[in-house]
ROROGU-483429 format. One record per residue: residue in one letter; x, y, z of N, C-alpha, C in turn. Coordinates in steps of 0.2 Angstrom, whole numbers, plus 5000, padded with zeros to 4 digits. Example, Ala and Ser with C-alpha at 12.3 -4.5 7.8 and 13.67 -1.06 7.14 Angstrom:
2
  residuo  n.c1  n.c2  n.c3  ca.c1  ca.c2  ca.c3  c.c1  c.c2  c.c3
        A  5066  4972  5039   5062   4978   5039  5066  4984  5039
        S  5064  4989  5035   5068   4995   5036  5064  5000  5039
***
This chain:
313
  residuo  n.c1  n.c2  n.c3  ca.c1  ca.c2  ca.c3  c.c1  c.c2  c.c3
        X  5004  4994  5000   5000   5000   5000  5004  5006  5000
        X  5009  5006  5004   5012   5011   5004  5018  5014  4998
        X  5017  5008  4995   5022   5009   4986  5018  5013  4982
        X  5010  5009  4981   5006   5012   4979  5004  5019  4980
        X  5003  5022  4986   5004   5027   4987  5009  5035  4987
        X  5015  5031  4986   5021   5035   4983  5019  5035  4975
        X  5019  5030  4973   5018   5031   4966  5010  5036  4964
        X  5006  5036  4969   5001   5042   4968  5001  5049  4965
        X  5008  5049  4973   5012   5057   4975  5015  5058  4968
        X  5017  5054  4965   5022   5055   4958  5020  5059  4954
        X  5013  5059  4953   5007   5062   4948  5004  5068  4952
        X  5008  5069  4959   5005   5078   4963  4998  5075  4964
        X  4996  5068  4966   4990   5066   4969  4991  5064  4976
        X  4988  5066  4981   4990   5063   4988  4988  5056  4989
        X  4994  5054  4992   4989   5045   4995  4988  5044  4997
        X  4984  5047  5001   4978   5048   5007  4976  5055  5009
        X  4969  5054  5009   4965   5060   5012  4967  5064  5016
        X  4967  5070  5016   4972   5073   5020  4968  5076  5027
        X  4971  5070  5032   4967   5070   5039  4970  5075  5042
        X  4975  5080  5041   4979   5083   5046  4975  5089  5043
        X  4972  5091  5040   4968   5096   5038  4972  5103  5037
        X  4977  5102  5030   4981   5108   5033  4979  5116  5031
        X  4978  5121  5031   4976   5127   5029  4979  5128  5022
        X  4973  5130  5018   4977   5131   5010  4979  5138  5011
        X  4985  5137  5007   4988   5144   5003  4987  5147  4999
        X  4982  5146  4997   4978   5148   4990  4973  5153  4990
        X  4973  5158  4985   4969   5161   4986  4965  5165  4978
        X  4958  5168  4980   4959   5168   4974  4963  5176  4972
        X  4963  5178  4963   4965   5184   4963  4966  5193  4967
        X  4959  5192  4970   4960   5198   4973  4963  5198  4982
        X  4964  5189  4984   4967   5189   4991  4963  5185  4994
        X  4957  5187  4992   4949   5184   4997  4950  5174  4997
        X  4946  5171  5001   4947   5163   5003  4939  5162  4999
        X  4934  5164  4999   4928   5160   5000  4923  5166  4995
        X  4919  5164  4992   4913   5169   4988  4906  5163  4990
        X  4902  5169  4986   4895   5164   4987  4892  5163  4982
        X  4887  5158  4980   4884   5155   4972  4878  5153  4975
        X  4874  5156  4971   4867   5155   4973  4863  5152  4966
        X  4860  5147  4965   4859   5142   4961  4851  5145  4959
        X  4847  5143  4954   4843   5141   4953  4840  5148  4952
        X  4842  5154  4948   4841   5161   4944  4839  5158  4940
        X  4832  5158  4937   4829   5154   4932  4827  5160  4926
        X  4825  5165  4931   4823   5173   4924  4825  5179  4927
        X  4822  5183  4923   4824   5189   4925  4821  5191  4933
        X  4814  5190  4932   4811   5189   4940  4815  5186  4947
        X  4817  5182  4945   4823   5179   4950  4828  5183  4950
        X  4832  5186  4946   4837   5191   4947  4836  5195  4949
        X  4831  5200  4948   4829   5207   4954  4828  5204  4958
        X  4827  5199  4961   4824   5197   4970  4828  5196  4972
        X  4835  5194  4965   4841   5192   4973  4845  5199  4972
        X  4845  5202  4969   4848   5210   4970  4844  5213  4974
        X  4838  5215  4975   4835   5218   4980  4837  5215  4985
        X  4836  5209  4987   4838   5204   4993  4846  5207  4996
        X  4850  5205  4989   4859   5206   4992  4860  5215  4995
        X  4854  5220  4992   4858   5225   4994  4853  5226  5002
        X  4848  5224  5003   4844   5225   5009  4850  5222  5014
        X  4852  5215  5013   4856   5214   5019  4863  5216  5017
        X  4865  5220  5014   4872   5222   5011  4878  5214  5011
        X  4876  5209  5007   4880   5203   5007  4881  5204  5001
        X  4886  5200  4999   4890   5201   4993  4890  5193  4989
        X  4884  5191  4984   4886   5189   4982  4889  5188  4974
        X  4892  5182  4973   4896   5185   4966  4893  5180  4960
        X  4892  5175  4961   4891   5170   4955  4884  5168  4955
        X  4879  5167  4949   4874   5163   4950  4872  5157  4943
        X  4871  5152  4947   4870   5148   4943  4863  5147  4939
        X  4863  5150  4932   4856   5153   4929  4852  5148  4924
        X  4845  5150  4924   4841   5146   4919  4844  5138  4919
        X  4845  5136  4924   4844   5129   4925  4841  5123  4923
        X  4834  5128  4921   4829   5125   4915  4832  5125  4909
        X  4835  5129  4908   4839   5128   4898  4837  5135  4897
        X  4844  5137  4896   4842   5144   4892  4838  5145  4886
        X  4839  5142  4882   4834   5139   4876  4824  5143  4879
        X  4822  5143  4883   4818   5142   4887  4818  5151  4887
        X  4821  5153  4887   4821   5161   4887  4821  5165  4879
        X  4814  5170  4880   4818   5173   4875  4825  5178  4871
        X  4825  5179  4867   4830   5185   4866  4828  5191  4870
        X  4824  5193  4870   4823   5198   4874  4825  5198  4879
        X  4820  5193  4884   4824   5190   4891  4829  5188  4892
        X  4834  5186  4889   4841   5187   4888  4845  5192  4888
        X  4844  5195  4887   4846   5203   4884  4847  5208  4891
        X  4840  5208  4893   4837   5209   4899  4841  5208  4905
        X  4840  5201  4904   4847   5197   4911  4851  5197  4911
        X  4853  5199  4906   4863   5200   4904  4865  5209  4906
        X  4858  5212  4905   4859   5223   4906  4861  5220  4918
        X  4854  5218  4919   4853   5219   4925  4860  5213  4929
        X  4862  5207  4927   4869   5207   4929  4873  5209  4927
        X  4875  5212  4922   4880   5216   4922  4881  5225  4927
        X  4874  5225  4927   4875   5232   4932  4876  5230  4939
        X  4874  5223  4940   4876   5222   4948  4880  5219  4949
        X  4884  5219  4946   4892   5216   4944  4892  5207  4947
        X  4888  5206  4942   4886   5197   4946  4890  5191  4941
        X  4893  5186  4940   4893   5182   4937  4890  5177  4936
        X  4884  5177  4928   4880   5171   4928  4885  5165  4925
        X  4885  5161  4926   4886   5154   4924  4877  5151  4920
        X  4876  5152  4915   4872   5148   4911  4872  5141  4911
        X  4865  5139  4909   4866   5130   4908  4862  5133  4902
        X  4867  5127  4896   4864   5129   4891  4859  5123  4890
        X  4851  5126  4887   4846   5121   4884  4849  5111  4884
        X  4849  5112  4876   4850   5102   4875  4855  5099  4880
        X  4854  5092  4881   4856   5090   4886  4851  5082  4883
        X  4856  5078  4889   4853   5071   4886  4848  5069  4887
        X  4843  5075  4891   4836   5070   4890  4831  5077  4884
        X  4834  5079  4882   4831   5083   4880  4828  5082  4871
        X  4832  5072  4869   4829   5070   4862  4826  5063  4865
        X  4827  5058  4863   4824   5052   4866  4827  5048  4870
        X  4834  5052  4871   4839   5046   4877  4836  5048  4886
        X  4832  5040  4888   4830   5039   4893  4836  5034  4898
        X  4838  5032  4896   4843   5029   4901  4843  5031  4908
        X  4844  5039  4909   4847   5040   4914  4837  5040  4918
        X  4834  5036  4918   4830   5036   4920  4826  5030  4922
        X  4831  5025  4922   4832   5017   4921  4831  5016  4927
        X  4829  5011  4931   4834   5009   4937  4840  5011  4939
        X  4846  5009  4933   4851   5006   4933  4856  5013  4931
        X  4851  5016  4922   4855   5022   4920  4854  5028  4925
        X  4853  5027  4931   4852   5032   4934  4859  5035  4936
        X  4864  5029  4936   4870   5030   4940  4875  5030  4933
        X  4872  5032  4928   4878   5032   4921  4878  5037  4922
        X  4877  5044  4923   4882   5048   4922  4879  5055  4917
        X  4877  5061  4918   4873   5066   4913  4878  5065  4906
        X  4876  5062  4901   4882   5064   4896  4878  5068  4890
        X  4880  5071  4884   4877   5072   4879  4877  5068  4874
        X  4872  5066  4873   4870   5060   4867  4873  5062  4860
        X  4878  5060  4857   4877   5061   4850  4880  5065  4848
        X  4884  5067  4843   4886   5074   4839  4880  5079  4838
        X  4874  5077  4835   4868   5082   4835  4868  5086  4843
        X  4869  5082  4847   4868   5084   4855  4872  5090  4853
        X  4877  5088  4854   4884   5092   4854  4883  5098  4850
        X  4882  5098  4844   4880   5103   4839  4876  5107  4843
        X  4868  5105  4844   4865   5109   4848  4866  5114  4854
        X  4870  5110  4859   4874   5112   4864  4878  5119  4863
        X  4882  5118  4857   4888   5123   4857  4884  5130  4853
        X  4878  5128  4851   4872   5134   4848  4869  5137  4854
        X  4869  5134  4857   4865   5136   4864  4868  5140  4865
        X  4875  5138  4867   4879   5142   4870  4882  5149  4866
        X  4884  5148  4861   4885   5154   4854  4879  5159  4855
        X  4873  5155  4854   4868   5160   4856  4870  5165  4863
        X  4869  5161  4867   4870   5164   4875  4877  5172  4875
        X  4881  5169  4872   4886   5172   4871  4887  5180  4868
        X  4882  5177  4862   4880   5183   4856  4875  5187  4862
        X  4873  5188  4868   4869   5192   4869  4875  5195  4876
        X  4878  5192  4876   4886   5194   4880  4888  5191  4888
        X  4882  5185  4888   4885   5179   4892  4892  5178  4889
        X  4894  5175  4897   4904   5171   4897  4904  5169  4901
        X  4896  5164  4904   4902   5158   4911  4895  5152  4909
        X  4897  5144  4908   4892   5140   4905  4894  5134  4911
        X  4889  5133  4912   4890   5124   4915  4889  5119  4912
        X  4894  5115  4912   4897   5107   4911  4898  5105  4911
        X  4893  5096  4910   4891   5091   4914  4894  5085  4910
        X  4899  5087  4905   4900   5082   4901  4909  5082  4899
        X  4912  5078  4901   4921   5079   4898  4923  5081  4890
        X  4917  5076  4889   4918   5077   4882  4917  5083  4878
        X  4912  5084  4880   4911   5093   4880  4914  5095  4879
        X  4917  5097  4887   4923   5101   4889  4929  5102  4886
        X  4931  5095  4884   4939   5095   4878  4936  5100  4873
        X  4930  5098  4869   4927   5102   4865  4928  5109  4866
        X  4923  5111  4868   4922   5119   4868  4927  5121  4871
        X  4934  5118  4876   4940   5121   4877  4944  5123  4871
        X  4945  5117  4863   4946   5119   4859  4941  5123  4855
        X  4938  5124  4856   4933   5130   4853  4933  5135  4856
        X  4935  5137  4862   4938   5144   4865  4943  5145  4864
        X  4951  5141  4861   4954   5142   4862  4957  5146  4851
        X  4953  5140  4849   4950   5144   4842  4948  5150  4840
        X  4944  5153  4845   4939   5157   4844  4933  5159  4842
        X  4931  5151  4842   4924   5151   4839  4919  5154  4844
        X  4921  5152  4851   4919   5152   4858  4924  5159  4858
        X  4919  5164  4862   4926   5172   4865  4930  5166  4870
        X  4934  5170  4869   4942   5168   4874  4939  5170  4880
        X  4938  5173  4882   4936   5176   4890  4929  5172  4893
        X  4926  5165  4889   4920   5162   4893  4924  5158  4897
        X  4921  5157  4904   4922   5153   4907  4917  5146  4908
        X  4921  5138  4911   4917   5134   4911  4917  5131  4918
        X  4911  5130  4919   4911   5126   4926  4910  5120  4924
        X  4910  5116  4929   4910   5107   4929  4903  5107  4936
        X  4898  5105  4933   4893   5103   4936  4894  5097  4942
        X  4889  5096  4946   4890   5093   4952  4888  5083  4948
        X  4886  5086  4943   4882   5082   4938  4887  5077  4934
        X  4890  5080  4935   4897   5075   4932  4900  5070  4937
        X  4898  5072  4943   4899   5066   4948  4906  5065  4950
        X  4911  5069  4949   4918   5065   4950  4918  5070  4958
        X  4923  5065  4963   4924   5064   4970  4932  5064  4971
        X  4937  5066  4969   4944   5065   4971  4949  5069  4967
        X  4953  5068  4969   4959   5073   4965  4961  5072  4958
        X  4961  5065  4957   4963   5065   4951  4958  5068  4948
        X  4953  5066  4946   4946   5068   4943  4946  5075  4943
        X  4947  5079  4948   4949   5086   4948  4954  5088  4943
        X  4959  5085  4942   4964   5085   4940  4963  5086  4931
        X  4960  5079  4931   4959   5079   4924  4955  5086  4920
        X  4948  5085  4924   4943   5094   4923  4950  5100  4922
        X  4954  5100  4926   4957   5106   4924  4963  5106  4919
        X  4965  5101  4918   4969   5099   4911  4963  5099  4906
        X  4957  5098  4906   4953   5098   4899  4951  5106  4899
        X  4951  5110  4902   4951   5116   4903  4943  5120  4908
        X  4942  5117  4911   4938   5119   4919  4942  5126  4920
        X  4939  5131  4922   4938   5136   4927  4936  5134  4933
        X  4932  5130  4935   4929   5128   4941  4928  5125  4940
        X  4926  5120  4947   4924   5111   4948  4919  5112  4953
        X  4915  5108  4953   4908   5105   4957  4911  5097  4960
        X  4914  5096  4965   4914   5090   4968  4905  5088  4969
        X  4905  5080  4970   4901   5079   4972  4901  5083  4980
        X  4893  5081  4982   4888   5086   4990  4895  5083  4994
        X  4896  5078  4995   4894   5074   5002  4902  5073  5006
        X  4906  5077  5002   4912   5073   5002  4916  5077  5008
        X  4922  5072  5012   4922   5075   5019  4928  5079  5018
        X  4929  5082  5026   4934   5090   5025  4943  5086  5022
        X  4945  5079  5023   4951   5078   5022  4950  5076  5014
        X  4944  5074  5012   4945   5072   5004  4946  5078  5000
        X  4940  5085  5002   4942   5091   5000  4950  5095  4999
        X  4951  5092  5006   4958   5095   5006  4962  5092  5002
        X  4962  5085  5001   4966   5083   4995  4966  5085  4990
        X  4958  5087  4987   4958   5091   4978  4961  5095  4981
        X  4960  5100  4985   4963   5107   4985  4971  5106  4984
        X  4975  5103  4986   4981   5101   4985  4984  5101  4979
        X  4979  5099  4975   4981   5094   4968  4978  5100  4963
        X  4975  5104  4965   4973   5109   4958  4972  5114  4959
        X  4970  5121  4955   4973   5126   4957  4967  5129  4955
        X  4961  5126  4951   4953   5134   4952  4951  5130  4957
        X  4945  5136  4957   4944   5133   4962  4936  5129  4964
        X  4937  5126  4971   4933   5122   4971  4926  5124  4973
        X  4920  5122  4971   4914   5124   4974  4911  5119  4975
        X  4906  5120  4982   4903   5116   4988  4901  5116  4989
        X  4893  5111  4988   4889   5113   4991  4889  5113  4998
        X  4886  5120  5002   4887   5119   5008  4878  5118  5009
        X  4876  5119  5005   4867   5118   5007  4863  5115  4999
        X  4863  5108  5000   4859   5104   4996  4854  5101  4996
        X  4850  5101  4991   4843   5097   4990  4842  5092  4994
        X  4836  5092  4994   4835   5083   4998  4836  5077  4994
        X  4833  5079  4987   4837   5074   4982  4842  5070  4983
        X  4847  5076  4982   4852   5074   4984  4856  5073  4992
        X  4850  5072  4997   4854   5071   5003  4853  5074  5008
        X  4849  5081  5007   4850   5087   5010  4855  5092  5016
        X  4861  5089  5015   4865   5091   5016  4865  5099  5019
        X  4866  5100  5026   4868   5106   5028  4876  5106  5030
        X  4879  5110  5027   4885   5110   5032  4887  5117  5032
        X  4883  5123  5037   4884   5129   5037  4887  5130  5043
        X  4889  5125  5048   4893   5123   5054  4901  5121  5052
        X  4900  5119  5047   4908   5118   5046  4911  5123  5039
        X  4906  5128  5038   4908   5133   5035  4916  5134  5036
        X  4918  5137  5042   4923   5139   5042  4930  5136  5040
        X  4928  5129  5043   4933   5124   5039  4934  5124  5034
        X  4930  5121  5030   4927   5123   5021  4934  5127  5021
        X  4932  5135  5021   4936   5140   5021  4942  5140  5020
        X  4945  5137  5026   4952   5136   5027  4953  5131  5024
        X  4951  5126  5022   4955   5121   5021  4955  5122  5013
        X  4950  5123  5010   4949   5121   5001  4950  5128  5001
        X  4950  5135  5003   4952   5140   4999  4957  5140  4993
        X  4954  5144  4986   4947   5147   4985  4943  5141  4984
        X  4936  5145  4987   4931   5142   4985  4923  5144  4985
        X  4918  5143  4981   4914   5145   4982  4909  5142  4987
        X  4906  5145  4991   4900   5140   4993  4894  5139  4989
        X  4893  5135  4987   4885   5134   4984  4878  5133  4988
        X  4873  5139  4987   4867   5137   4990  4864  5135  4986
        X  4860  5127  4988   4855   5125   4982  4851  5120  4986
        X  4845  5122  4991   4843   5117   4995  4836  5115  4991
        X  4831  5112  4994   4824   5113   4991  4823  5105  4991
        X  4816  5104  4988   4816   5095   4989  4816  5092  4984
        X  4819  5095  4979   4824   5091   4973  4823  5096  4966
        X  4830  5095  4962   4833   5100   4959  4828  5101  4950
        X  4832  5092  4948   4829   5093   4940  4826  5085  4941
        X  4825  5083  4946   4822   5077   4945  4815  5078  4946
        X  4812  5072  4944   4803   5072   4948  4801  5078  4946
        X  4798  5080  4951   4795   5088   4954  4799  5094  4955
        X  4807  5093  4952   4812   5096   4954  4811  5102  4954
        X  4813  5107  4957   4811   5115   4956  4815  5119  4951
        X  4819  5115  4947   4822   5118   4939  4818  5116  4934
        X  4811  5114  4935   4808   5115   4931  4806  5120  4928
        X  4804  5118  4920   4801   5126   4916  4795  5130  4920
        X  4792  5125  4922   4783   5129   4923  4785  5130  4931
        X  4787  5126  4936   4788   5132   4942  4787  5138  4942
        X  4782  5141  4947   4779   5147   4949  4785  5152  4950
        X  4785  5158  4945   4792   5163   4945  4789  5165  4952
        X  4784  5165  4953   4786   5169   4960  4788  5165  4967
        X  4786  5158  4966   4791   5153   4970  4798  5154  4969
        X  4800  5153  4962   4808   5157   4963  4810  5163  4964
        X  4806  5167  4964   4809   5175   4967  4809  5173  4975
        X  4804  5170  4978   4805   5174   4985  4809  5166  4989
        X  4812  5162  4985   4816   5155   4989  4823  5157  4987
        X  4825  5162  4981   4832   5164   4981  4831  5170  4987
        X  4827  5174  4988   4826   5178   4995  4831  5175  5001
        X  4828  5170  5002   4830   5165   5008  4838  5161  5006
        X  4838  5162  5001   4845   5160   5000  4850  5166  5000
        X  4849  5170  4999   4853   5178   5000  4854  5175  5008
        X  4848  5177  5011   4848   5176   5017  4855  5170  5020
        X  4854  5163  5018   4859   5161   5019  4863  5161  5020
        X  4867  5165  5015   4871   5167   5013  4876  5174  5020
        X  4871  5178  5024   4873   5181   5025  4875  5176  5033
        X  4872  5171  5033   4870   5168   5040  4877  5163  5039
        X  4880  5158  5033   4887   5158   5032  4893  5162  5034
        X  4893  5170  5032   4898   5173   5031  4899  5175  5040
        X  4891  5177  5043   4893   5178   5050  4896  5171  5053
        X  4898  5166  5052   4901   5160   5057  4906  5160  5055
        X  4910  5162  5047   4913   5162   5048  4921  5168  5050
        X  4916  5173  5051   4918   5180   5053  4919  5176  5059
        X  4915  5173  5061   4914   5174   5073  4920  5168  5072
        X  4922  5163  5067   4925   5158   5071  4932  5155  5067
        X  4932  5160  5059   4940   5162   5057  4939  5168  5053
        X  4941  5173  5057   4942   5180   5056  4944  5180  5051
        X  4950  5178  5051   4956   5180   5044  4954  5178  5039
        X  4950  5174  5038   4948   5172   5029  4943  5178  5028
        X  4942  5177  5021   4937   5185   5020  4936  5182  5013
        X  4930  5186  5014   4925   5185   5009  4927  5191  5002
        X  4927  5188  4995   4925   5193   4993  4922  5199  4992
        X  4924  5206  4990   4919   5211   4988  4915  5210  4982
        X  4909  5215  4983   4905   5213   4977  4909  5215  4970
        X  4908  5212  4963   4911   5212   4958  4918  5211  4956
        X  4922  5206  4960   4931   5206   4958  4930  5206  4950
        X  4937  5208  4950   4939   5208   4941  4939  5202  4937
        X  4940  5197  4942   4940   5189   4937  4933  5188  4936
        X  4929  5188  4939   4922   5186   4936  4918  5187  4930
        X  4916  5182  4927   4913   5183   4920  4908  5186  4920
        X  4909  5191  4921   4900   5198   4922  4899  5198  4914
        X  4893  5198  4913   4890   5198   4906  4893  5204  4903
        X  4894  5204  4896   4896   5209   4891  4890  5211  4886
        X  4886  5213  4888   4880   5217   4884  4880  5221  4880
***
């Protein structure tokens, strides 16, 4: 075991979870440890709620994970619309774009069995549609997209690096993609990830070993669906913190996300999403005070740092 484990180290992956919990040295560009991502901005009505919300309690947050449902789902207009008002509040949306594998006749993942295959995109047509979504999205002056898929990702990395894709869109790696460890971190950021979604669940010494092993950063959720577990961890916020900085927190609770009766659904009542992203601003500030009361020294982002992919309208 222990050969095994030197031979790990050899590839900058740890051989063991790192139980000694050591405080990261990482940070992101502006100095700060920790920001906040709030999930589940479906239109434009959800994004004035959380803006009104974030300045009532003066909490700063920075990233939102938008139209969930499929941007496809949105007009140009409304596009347009959402891309003026985050850009004036200096927000960064990460989009999910439309097609997606259930989105033509691939049912698997809804098998017994295909449940555990993995979100992938079906097909070259996927794919094509996929990167139109996204070109659309772009064309209205989005730059930050989610995804669930490697294959993808090789992809549209060579297609931002071409220019087909602007050079300044960032990608995040969804929770949906399922990977739990260092290497698998590892890989997302060699295929060109901006950010990673570990799976919910995973403990403070495993996180710390991704944090180790790669260099964007990580996002966690600290408050998840019941879907998926319901997972609260706004008690161990401040470890979080120290340990994996940079990192985002992610707020996305609710009693299931894209499944069943998920609440990323298309027809979900807009004004149940305006006033449940309210309570996640809230959140949000109810994280930031434990971490203040129980490690000073890390700090939160200000509102709009320069690296954030704030819409270009």
């Amino acid at each position: 075991m222990d050969k095994i484990r030197k031979a790990m180290e050899k590839y900058g992956v740890p051989g063991r979870d790192l139980y000694d919990l050591p405080t990261s040295q990482k940070k992101f560009p502006d100095g700060c440890n920790y920001r906040m991502e709030i999930s589940g901005v479906e239109r434009l009505s959800t994004l004035e709620a959380l803006v009104d919300e974030m300045k009532e309690r003066d909490i700063a947050i920075h990233r939102l994970i938008s139209t969930v449902m499929g941007a496809t789902l949105l007009t140009d207009d409304e596009l347009i619309e959402f891309a003026k008002v985050a850009k004036n509040n200096k927000l960064e949306i990460i989009m999910t774009p439309g097609p997606r594998s259930v989105w033509d006749t691939g049912r698997q993942l809804f098998t017994p069995e295909g449940v555990i295959s993995g979100l992938r995109i079906r097909g070259c047509d996927q794919l094509s549609y996929l990167i139109s979504d996204i070109k659309r999205c772009c064309d209205f002056g989005f730059r930050g997209f989610l995804v669930t898929d490697e294959g993808a990702l090789w992809l549209l990395n060579n297609l931002r690096k071409d220019g087909v894709i602007p050079k300044d869109v960032v990608f995040k790696v969804s929770i949906f993609a399922g990977h739990a460890n260092p290497a698998g971190g590892k890989v997302l950021e060699n295929l060109g990830a901006n950010t990673f979604n570990p799976l919910g669940d995973l403990s403070l010494p495993m996180l710390a070993a991704i944090r180790k092993t790669i260099k964007i950063p990580i996002d966690i959720h600290i408050f998840l669906a019941d879907s998926f577990g319901g997972y609260n961890r706004f008690w161990e916020g401040p470890e979080l913190a120290r340990v994996a900085s940079p990192c985002y927190f992610k707020i996305e609770p609710g009693p299931a996300l894209a499944a069943g009766g998920g609440i990323y659904k298309p027809w979900t009542d807009e004004g149940f999403h305006a006033k449940f992203t309210k309570e996640k601003v809230k959140h949000a500030e109810i994280i930031k005070t434990l971490i203040d009361e129980n490690q000073p020294k890390l700090k939160l982002s200000k509102l709009g740092p320069k690296d954030l992919a704030i819409p270009k309208p």
